[in-house]
C-alpha positions as CSV (number, residue, x, y, z in Angstrom):
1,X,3.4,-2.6,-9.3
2,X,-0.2,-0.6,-10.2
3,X,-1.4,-2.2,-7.1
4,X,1.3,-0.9,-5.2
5,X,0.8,2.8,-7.1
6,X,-2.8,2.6,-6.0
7,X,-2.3,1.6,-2.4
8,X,-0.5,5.3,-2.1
9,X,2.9,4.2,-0.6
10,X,5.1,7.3,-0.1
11,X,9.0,6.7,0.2
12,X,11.1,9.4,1.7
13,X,14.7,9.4,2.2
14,X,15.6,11.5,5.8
15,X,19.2,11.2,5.5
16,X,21.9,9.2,3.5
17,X,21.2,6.4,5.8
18,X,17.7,6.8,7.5
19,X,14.5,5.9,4.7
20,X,10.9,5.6,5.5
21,X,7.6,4.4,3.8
22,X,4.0,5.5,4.8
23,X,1.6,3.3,3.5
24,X,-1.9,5.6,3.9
25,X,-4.7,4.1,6.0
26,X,-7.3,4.2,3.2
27,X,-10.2,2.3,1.5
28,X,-8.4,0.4,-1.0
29,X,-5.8,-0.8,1.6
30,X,-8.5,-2.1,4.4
31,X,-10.0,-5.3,4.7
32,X,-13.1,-6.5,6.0
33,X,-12.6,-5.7,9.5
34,X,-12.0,-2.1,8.9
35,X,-8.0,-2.9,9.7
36,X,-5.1,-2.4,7.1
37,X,-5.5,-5.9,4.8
38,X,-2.4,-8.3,5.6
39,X,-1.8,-8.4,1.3
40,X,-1.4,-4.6,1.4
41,X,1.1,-4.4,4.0
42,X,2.9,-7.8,3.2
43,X,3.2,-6.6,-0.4
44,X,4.3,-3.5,0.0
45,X,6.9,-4.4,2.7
46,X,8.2,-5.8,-0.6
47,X,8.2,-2.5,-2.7
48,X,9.9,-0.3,0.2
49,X,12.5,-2.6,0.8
50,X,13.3,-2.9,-3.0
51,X,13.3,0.8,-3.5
52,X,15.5,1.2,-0.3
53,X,18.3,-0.9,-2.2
54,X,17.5,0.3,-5.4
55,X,18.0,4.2,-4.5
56,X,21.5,2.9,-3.2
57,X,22.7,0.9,-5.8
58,X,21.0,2.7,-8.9
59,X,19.9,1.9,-12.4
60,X,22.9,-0.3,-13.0
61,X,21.6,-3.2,-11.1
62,X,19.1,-5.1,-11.3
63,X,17.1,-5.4,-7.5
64,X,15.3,-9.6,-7.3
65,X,13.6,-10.6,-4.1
66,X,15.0,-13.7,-3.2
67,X,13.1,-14.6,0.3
68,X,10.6,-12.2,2.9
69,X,9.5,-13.4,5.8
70,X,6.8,-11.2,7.2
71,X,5.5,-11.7,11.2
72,X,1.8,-10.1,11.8
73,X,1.9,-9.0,15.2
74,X,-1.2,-7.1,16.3
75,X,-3.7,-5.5,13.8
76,X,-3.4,-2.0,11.7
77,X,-6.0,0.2,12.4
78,X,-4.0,3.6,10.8
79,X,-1.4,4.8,8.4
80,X,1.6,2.0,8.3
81,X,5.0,3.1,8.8
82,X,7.8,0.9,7.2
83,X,11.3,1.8,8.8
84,X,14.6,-0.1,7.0
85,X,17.4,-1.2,9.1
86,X,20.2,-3.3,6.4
87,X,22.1,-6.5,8.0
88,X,25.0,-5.1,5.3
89,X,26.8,-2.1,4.2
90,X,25.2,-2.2,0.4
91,X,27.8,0.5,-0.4
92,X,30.8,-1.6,0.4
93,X,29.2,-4.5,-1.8
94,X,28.6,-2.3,-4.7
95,X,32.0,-1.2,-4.7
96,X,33.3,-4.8,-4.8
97,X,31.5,-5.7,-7.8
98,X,29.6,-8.4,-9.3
99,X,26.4,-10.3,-7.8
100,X,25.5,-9.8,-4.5
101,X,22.7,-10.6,-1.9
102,X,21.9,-8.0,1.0
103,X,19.5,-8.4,4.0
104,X,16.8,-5.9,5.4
105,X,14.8,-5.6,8.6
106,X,11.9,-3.8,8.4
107,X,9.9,-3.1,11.6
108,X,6.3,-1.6,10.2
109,X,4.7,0.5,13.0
110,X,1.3,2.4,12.6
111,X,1.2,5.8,13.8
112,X,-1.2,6.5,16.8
113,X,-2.3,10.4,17.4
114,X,-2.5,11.4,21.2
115,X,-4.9,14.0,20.3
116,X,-7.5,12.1,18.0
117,X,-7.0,9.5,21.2
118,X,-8.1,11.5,23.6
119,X,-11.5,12.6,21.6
120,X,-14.7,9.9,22.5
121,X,-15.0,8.9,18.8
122,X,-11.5,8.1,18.0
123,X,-10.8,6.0,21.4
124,X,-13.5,3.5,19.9
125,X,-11.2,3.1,17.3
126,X,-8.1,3.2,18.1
127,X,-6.3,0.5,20.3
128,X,-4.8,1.2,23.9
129,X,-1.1,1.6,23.7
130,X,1.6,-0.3,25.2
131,X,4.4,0.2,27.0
132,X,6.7,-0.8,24.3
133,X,5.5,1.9,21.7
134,X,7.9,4.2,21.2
135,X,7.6,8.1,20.9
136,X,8.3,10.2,18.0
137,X,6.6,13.5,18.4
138,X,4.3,14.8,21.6
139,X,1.4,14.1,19.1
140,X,2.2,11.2,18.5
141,X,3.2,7.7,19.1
142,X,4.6,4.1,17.1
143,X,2.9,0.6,17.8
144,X,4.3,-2.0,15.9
145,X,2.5,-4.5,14.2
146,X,5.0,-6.4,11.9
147,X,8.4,-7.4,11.5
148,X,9.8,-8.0,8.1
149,X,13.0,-10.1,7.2
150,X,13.7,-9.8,3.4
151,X,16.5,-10.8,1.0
152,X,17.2,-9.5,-2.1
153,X,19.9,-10.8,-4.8
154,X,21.4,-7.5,-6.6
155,X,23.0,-8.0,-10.2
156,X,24.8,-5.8,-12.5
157,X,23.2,-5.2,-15.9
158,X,26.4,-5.2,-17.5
159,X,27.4,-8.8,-15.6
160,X,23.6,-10.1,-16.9
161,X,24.9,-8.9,-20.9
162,X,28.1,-10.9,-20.4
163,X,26.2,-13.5,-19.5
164,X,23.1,-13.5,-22.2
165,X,20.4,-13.0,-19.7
166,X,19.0,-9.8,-21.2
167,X,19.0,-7.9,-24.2
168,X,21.5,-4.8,-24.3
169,X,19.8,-1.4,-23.7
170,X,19.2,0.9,-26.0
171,X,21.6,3.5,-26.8
């Protein structure tokens, strides 16, 4: 976790059921090839999709990755957009109770500005577009370069203190 609190990741909840992640394109998170290091984005695929669940479920639970599965795709070469897409309606599983596991797709785009794309110095930076970006504003567009599977097993406090797997809480 301080890694993840110096790589900058920003989460920010749209809507009740739309959340987003920017992971900044900065020094700490590049690699030796001036791209966006495979750790920092593999890693913090991890924390966006845990806090996803977490801001659903709440404090009452406690959030385990179980299994990711990260694809690289193409390199990063600017700020890393994580969008969250669950297989399951957590809602509908934390209203049944007890332990749970819930899947998340994440598809982690990097943002692509038209207008620093058109300037000489930025085209020798930044990577021709395809025809499968997608567009999110006229200034700018989405290329992604990874896919994220990841599972995480959900577990209420109060069923780990039944069992003896923690210590109660403080009160």
């Amino acid at each position: 976790l301080p890694y993840a609190f110096k790589s900058g990741i920003r989460m920010k909840r749209i809507d009740s059921s739309t959340f987003t992640a920017v992971l900044p394109f900065k020094k700490f998170n590049r690699n030796w090839y001036n791209a966006m290091a495979g750790a920092a984005l593999l890693g913090n695929s991890e924390i966006a999709g845990g806090m996803y669940v977490f801001g659903i479920v709440g404090g009452d639970y406690t959030v385990v990755c179980k299994n990711m599965e990260y694809r690289f795709l193409r390199p990063c070469l600017g700020p890393a957009v994580y969008k969250i897409t669950p297989r399951e309606d957590i809602k509908a599983l934390v209203a049944r109770g007890g332990e749970f596991d819930v899947t998340l797709d994440l598809s982690v785009v990097q943002m692509i500005s038209r207008a620093a794309k058109k300037s000489p110095a930025a085209s020798e930076t930044t990577p021709p577009t395809g025809s499968g970006a997608e567009t999110s504003s006229p200034l700018e567009k989405e290329r992604r370069v990874g896919r994220c599977t990841i599972t995480f097993h959900v577990t209420p406090k109060q069923h780990q203190i039944a069992k003896g797997r923690t210590a109660r809480p403080m009160q």
